[in-house]
PQR file of N, CA, C, O and H, with PARSE charges and radii, in Angstrom:
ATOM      1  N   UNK A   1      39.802  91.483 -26.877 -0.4000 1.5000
ATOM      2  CA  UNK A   1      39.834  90.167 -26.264 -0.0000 2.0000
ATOM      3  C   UNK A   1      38.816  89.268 -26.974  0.5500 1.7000
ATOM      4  O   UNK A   1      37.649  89.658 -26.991 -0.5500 1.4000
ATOM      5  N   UNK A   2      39.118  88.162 -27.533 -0.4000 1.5000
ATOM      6  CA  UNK A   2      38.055  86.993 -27.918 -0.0000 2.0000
ATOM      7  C   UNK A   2      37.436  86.678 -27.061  0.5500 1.7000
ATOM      8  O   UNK A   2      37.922  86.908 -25.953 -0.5500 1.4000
ATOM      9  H   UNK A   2      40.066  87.845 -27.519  0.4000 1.0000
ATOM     10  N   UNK A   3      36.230  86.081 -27.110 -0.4000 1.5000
ATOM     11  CA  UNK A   3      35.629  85.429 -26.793 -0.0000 2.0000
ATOM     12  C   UNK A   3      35.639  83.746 -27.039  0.5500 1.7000
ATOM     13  O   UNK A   3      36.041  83.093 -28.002 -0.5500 1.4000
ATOM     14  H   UNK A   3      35.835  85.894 -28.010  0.4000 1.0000
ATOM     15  N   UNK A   4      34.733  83.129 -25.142 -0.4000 1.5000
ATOM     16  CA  UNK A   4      35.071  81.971 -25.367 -0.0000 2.0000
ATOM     17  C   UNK A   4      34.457  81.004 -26.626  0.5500 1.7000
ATOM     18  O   UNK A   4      34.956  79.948 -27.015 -0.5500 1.4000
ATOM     19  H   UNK A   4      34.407  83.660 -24.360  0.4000 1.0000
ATOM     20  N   UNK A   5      33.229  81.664 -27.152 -0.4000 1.5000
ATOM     21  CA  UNK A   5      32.551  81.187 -28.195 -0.0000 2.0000
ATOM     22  C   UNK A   5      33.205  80.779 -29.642  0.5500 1.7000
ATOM     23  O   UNK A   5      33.147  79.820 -30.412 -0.5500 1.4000
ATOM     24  H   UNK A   5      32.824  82.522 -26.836  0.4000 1.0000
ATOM     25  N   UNK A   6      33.851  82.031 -29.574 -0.4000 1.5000
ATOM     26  CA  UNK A   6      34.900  82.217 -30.864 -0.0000 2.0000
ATOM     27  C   UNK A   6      35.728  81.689 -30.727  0.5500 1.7000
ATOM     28  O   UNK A   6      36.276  81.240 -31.734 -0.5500 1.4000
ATOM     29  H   UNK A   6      33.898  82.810 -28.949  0.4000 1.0000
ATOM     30  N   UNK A   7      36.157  81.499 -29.756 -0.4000 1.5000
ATOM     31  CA  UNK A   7      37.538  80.348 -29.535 -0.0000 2.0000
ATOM     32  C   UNK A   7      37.278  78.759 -29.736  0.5500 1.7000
ATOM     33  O   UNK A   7      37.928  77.891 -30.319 -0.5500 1.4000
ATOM     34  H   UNK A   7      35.712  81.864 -28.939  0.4000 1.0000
ATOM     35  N   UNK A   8      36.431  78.745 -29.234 -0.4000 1.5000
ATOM     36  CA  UNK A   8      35.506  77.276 -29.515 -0.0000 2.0000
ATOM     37  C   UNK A   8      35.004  77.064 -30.976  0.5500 1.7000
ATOM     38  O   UNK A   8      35.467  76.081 -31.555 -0.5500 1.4000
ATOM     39  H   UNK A   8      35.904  79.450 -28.760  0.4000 1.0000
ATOM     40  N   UNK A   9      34.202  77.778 -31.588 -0.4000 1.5000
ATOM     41  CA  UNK A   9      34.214  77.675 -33.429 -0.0000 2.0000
ATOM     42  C   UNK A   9      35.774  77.836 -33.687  0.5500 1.7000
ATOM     43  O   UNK A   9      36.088  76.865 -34.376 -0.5500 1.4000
ATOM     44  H   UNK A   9      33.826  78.577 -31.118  0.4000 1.0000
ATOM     45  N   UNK A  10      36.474  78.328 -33.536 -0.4000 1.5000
ATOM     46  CA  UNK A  10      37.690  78.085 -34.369 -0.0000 2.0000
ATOM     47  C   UNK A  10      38.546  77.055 -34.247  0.5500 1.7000
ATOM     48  O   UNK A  10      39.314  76.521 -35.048 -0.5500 1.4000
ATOM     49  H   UNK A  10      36.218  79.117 -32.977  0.4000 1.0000
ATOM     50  N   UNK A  11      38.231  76.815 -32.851 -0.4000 1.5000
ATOM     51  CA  UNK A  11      39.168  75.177 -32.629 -0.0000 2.0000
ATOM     52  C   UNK A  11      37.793  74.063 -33.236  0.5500 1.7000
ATOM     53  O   UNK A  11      38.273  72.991 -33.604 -0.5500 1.4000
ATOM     54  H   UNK A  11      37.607  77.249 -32.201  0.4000 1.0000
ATOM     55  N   UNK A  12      36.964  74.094 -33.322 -0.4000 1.5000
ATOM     56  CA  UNK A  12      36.090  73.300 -34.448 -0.0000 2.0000
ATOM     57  C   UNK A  12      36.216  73.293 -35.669  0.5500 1.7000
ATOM     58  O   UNK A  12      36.142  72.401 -36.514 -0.5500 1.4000
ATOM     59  H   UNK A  12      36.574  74.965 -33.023  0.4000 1.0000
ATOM     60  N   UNK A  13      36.503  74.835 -35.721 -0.4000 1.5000
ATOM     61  CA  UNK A  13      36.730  74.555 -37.942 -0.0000 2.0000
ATOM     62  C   UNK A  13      38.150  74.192 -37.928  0.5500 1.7000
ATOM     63  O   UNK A  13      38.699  73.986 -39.011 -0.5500 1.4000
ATOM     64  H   UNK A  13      36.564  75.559 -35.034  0.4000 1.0000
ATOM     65  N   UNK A  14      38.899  74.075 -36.696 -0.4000 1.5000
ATOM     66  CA  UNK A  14      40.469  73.650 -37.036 -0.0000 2.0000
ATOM     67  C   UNK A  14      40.496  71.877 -37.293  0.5500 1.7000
ATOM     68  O   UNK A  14      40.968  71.073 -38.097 -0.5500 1.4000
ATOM     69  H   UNK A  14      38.454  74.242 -35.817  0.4000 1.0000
ATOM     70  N   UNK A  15      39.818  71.886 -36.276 -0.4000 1.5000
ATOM     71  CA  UNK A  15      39.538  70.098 -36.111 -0.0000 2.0000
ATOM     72  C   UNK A  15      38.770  69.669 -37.451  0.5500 1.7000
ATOM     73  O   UNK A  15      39.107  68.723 -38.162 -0.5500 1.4000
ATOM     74  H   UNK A  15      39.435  72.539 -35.623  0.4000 1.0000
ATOM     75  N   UNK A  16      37.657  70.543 -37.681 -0.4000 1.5000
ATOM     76  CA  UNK A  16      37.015  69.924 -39.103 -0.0000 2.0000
ATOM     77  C   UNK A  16      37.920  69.891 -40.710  0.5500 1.7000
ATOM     78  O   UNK A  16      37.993  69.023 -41.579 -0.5500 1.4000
ATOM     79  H   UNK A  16      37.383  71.312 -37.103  0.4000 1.0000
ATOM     80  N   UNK A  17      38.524  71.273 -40.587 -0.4000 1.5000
ATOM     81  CA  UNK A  17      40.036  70.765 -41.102 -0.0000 2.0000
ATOM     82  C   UNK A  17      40.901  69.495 -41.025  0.5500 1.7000
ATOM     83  O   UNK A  17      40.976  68.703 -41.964 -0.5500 1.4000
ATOM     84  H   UNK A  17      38.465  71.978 -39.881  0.4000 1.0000
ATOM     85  N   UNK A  18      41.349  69.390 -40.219 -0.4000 1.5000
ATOM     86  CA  UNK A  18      42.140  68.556 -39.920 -0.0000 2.0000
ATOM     87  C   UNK A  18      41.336  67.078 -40.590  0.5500 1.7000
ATOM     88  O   UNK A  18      41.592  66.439 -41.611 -0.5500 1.4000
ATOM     89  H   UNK A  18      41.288  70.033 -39.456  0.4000 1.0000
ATOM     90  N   UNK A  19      40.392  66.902 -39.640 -0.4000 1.5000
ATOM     91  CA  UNK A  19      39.604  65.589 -40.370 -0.0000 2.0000
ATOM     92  C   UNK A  19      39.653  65.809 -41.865  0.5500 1.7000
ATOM     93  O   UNK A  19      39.690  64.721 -42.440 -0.5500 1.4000
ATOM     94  H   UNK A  19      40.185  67.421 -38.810  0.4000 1.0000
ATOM     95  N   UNK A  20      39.663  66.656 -42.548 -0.4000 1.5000
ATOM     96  CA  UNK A  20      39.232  66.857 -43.900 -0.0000 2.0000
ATOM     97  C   UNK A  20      40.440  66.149 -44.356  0.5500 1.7000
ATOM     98  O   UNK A  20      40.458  65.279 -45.227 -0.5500 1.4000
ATOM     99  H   UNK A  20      39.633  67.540 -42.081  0.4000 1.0000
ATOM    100  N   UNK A  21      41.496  66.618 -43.658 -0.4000 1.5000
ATOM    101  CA  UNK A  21      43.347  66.539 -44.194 -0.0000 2.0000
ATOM    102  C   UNK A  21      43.190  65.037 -44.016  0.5500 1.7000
ATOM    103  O   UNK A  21      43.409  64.447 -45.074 -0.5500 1.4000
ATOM    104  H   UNK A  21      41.481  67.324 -42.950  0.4000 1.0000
ATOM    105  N   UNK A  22      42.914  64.336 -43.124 -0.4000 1.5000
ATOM    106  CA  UNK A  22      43.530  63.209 -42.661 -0.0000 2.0000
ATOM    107  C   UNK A  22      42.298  62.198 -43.552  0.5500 1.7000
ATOM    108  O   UNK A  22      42.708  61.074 -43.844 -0.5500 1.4000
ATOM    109  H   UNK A  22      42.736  64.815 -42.265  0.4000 1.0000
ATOM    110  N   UNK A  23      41.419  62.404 -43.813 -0.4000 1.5000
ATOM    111  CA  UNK A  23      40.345  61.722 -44.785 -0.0000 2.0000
ATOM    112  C   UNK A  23      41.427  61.890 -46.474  0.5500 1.7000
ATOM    113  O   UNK A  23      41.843  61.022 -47.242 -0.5500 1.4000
ATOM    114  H   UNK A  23      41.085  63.316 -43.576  0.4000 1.0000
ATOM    115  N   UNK A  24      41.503  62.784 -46.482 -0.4000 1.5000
ATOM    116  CA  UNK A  24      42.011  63.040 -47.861 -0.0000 2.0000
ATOM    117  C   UNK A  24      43.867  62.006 -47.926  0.5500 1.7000
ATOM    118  O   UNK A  24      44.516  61.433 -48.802 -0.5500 1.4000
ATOM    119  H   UNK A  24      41.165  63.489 -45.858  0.4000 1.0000
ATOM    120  N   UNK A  25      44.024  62.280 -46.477 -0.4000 1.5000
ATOM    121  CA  UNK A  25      45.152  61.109 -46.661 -0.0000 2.0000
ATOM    122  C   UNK A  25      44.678  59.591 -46.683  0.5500 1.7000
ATOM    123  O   UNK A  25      45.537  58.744 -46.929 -0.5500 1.4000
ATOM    124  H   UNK A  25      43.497  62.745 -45.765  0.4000 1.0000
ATOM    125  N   UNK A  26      43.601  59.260 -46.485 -0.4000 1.5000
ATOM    126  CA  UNK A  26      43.587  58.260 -46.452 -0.0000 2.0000
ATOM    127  C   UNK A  26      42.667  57.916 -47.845  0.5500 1.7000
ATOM    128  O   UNK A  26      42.737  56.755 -48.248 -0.5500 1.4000
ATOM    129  H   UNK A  26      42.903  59.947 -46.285  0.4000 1.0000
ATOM    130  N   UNK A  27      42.087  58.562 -48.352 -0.4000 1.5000
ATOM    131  CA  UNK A  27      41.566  58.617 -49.864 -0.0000 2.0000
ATOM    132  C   UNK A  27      42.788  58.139 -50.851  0.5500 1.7000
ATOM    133  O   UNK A  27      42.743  57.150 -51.583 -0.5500 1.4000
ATOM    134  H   UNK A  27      42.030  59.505 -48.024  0.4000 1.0000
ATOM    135  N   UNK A  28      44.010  59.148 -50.702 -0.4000 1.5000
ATOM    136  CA  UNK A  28      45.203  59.076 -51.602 -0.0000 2.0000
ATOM    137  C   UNK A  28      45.884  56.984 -51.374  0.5500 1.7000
ATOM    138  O   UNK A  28      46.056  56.019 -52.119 -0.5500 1.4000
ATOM    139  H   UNK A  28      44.046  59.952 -50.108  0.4000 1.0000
ATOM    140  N   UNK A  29      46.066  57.370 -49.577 -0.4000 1.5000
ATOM    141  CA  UNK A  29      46.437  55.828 -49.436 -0.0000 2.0000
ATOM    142  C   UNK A  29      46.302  54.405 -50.282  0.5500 1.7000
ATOM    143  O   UNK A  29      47.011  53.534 -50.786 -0.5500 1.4000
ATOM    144  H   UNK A  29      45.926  58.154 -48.972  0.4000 1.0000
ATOM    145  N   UNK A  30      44.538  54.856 -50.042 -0.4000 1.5000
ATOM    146  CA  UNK A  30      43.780  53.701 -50.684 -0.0000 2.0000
ATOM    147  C   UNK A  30      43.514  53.607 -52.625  0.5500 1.7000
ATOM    148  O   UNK A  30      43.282  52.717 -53.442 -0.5500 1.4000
ATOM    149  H   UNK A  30      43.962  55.564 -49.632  0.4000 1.0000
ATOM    150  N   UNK A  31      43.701  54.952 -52.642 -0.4000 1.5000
ATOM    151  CA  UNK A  31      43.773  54.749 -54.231 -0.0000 2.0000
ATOM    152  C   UNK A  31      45.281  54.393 -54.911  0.5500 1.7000
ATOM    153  O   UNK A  31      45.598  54.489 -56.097 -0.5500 1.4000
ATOM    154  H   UNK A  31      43.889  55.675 -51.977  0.4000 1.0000
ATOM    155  N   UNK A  32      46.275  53.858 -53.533 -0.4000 1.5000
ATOM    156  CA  UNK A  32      47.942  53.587 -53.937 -0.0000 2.0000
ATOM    157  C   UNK A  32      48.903  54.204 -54.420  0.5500 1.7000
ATOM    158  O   UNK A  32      49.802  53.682 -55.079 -0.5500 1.4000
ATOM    159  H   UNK A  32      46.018  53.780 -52.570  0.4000 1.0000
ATOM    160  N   UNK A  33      48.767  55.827 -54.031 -0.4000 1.5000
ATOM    161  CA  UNK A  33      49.716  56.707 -54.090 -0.0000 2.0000
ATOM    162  C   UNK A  33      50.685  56.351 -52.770  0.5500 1.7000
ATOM    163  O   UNK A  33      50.455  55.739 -51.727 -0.5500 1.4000
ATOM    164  H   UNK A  33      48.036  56.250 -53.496  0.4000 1.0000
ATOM    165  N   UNK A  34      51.737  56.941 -53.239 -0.4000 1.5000
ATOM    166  CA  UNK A  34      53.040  57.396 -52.223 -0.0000 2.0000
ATOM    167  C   UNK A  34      53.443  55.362 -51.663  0.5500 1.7000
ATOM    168  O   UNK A  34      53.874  55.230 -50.517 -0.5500 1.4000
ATOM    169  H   UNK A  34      51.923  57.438 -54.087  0.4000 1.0000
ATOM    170  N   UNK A  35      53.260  54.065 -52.511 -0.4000 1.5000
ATOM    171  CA  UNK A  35      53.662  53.335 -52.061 -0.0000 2.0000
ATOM    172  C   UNK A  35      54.454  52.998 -50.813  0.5500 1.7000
ATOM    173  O   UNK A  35      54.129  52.241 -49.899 -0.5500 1.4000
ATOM    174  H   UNK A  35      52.910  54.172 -53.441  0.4000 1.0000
ATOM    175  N   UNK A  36      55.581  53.726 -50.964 -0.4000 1.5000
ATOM    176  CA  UNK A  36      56.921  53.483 -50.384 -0.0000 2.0000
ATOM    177  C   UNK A  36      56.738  54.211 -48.834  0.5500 1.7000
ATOM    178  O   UNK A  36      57.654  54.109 -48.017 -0.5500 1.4000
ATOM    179  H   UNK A  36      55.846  54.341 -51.707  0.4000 1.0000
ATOM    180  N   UNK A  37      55.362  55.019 -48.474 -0.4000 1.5000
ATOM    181  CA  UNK A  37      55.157  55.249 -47.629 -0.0000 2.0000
ATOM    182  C   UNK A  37      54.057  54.828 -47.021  0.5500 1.7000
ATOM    183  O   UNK A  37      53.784  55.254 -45.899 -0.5500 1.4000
ATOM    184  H   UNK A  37      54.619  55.102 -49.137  0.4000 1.0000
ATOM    185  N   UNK A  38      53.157  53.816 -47.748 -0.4000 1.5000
ATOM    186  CA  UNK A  38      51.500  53.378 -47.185 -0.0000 2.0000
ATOM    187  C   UNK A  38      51.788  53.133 -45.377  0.5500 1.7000
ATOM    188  O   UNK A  38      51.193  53.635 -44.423 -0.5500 1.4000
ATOM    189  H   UNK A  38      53.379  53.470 -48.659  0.4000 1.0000
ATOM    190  N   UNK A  39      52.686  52.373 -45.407 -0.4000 1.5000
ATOM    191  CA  UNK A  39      52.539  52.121 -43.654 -0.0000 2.0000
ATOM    192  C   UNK A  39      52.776  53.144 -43.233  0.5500 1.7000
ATOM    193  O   UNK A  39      51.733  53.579 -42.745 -0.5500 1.4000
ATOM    194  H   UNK A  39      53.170  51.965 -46.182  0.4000 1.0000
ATOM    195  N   UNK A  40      53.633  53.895 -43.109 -0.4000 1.5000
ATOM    196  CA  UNK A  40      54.209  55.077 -42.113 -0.0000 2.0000
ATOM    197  C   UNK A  40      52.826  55.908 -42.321  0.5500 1.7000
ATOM    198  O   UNK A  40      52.266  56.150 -41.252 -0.5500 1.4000
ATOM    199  H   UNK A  40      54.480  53.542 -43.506  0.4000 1.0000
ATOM    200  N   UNK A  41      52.068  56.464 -43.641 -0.4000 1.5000
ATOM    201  CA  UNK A  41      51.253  57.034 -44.018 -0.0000 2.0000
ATOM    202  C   UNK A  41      49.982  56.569 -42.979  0.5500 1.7000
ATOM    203  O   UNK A  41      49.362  57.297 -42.204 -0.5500 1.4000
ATOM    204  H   UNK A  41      52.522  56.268 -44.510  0.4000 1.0000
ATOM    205  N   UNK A  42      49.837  55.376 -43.182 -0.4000 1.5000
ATOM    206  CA  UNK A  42      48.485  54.787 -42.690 -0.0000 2.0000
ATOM    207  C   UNK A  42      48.564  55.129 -40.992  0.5500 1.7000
ATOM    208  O   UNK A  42      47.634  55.740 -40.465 -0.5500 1.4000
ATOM    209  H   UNK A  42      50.340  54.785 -43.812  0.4000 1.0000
ATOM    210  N   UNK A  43      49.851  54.642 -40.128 -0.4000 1.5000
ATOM    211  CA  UNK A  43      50.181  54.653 -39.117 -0.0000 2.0000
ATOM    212  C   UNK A  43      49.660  56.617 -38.629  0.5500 1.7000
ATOM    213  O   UNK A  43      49.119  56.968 -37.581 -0.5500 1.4000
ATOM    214  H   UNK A  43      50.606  54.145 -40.556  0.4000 1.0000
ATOM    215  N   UNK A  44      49.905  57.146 -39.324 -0.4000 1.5000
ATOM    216  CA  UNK A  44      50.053  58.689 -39.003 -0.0000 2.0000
ATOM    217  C   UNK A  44      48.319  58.959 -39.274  0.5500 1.7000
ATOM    218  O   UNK A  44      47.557  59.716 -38.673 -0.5500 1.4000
ATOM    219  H   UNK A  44      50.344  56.860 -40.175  0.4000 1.0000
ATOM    220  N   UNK A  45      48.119  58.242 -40.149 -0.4000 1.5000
ATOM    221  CA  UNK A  45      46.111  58.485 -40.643 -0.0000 2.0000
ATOM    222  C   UNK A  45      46.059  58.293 -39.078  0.5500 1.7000
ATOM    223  O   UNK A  45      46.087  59.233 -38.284 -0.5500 1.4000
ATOM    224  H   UNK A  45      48.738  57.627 -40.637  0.4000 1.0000
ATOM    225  N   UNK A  46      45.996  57.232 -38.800 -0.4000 1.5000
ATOM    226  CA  UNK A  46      45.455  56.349 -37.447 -0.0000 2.0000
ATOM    227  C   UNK A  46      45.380  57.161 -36.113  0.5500 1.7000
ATOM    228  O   UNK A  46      44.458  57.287 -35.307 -0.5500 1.4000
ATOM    229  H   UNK A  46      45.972  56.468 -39.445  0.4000 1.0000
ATOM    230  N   UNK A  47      46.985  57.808 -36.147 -0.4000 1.5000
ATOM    231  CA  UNK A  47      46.940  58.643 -35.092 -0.0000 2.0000
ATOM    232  C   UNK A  47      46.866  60.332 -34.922  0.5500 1.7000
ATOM    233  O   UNK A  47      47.262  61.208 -34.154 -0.5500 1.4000
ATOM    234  H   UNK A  47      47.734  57.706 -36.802  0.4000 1.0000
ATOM    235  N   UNK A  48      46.047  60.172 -36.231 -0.4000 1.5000
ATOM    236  CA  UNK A  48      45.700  61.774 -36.017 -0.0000 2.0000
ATOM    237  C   UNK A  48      44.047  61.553 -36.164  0.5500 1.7000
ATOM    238  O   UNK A  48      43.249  62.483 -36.041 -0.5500 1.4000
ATOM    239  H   UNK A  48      45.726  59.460 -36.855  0.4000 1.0000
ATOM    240  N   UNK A  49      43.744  60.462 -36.387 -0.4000 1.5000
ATOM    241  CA  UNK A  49      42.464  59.962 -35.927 -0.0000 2.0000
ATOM    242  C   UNK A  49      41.885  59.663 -34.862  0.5500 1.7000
ATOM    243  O   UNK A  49      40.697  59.821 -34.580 -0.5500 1.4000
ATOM    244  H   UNK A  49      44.392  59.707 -36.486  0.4000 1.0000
ATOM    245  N   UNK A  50      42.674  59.245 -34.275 -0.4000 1.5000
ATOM    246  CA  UNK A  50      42.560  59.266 -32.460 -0.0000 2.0000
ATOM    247  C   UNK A  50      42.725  60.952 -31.772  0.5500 1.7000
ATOM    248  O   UNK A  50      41.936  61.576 -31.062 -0.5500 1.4000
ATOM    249  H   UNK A  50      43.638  59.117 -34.504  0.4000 1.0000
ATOM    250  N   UNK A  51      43.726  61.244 -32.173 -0.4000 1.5000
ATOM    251  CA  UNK A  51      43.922  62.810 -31.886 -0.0000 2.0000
ATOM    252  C   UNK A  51      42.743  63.244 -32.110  0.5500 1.7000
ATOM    253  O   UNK A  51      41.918  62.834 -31.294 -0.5500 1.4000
ATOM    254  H   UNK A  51      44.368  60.738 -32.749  0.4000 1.0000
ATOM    255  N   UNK A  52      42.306  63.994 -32.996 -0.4000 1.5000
ATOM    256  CA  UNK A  52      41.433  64.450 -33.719 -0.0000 2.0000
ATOM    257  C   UNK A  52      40.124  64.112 -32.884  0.5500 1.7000
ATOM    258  O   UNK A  52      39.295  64.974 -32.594 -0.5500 1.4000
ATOM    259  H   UNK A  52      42.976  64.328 -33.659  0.4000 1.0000
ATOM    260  N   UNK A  53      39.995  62.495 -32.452 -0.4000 1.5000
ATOM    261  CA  UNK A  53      38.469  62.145 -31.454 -0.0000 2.0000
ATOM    262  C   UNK A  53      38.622  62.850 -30.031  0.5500 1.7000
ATOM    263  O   UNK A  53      37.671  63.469 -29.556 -0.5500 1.4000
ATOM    264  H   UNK A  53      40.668  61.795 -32.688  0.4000 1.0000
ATOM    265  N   UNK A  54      40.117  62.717 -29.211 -0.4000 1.5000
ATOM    266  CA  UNK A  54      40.123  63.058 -28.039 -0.0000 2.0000
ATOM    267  C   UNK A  54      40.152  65.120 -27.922  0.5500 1.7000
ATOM    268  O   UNK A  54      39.907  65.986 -27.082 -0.5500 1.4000
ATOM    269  H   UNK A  54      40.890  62.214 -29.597  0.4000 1.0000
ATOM    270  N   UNK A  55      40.592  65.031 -29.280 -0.4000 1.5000
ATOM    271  CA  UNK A  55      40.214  66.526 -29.124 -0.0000 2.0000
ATOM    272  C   UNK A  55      38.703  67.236 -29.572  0.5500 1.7000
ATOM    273  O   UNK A  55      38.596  68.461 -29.503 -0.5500 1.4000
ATOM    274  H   UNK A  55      40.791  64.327 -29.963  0.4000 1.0000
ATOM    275  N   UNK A  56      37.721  66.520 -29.964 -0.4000 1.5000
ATOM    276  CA  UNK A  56      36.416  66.640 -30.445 -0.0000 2.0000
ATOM    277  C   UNK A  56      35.865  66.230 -28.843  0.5500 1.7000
ATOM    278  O   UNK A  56      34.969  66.898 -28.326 -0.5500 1.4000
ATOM    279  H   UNK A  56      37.807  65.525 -30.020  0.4000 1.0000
ATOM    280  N   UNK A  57      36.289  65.449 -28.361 -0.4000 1.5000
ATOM    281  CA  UNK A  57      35.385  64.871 -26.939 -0.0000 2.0000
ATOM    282  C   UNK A  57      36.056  66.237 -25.837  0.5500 1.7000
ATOM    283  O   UNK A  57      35.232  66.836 -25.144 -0.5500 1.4000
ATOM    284  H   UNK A  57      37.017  64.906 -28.781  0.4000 1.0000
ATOM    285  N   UNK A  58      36.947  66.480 -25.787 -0.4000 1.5000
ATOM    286  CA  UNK A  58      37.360  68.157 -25.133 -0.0000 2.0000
ATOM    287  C   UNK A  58      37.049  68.738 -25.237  0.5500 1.7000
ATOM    288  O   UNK A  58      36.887  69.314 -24.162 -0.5500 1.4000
ATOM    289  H   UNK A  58      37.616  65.994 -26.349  0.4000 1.0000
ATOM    290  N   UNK A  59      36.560  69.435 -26.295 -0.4000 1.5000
ATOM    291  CA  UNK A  59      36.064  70.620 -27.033 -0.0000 2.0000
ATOM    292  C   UNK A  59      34.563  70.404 -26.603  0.5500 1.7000
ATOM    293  O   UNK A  59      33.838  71.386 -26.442 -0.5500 1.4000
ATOM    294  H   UNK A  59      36.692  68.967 -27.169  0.4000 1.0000
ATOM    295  N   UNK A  60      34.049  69.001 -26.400 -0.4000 1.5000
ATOM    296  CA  UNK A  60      32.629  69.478 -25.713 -0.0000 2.0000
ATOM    297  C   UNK A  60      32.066  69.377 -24.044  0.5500 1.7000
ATOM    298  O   UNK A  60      31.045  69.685 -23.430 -0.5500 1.4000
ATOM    299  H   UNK A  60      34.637  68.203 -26.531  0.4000 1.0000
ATOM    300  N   UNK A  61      33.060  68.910 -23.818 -0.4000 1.5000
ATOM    301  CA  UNK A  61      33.395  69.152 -22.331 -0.0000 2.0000
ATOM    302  C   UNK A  61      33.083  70.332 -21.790  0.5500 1.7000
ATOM    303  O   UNK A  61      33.337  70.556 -20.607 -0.5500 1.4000
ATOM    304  H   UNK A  61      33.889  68.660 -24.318  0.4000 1.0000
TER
END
């Protein structure tokens, strides 16, 4: 059985992941890759940026 500790670091290095992913999408954005997708792209940055906060403010709950 895990523990709740371990469960908690791993949903942190998942989330610190994730931020990593969604920084790196928005790195690519701004240097004007994938044109034909900047909005849909940017739109999806945005809301996995919000995601990403309400699940960081849970996780310390």
């Amino acid at each position: 059985m895990t523990s709740p500790n371990k469960n908690l670091n791993e949903c942190a290095e998942l989330l610190a992941q994730l931020n990593k992913d969604r920084a790196w999408i928005l790195e690519q954005i701004d240097q004007g890759r994938w044109q034909e997708l900047r909005l849909d792209l940017a739109a999806l940055e945005r809301e996995l940026g919000l995601l990403l906060i309400r699940a960081s403010e849970k996780l310390e709950e």
